[in-house]
C-alpha positions as CSV (number, residue, x, y, z in Angstrom):
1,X,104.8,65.0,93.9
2,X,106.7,64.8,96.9
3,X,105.0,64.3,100.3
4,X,107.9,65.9,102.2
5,X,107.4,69.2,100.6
6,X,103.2,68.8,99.9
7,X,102.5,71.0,103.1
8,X,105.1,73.5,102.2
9,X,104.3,73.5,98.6
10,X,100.3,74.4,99.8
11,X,101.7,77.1,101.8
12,X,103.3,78.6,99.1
13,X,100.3,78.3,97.0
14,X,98.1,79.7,100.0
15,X,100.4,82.7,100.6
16,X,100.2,83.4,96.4
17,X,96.7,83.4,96.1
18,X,96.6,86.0,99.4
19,X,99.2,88.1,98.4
20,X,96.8,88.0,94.6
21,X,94.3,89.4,96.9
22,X,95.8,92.1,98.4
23,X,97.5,93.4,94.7
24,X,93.9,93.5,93.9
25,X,92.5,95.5,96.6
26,X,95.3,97.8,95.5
27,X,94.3,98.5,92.6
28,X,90.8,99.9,93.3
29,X,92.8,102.4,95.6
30,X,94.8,105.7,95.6
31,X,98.2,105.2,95.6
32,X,98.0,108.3,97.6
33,X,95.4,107.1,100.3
34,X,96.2,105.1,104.1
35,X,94.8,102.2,102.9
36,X,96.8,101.4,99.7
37,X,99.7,101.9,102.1
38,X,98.6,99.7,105.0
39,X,98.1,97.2,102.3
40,X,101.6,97.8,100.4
41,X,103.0,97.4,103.9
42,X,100.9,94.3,104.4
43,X,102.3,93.0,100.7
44,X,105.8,93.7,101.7
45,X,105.7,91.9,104.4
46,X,104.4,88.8,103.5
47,X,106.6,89.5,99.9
48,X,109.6,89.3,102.2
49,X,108.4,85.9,104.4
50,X,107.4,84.4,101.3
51,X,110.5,84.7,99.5
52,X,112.5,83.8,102.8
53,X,110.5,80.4,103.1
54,X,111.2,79.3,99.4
55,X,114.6,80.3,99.0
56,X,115.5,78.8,102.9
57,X,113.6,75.6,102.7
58,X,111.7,74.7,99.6
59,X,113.6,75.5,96.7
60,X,117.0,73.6,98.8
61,X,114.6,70.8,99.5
62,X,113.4,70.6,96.6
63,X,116.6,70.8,94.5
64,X,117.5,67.3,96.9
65,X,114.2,65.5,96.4
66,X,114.4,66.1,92.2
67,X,117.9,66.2,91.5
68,X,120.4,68.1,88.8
69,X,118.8,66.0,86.1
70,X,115.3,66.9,86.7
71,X,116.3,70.5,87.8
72,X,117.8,70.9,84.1
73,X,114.4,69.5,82.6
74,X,112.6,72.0,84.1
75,X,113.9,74.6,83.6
76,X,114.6,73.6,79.8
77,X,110.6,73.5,80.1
């Protein structure tokens, strides 16, 4: 709803939908084989940047921009 966080708030989405992805191209592998670990690699990575964007800047912002009221709301909801 809020244009200050709409590009961030796609990001996120973007970077759920890839890391969706790569889950799923893990599970048609070995846990045991190179590639299932390249990609857990790959997942933990982007797991780890993820998180670090939405904790630093988007959930903060985002808490501003809605306010305690609207924050209780949700997470009544």
């Amino acid at each position: 709803e809020y244009e200050e966080t709409e590009d961030q708030a796609d990001h996120s989405y973007d970077e759920h939908a890839e890391m969706k992805s790569v889950l799923a191209q893990m599970s048609e592998l070995e846990p045991t084989s190179d590639e299932f670990q390249n990609l857990l690699k790959q997942l933990q990575t982007s797991v780890e940047h993820h998180v670090a964007d939405e904790e630093g800047t988007l959930f903060p912002r985002g808490a501003e921009l809605l306010g305690e009221a609207e924050l209780q709301a949700m997470g009544e909801e």
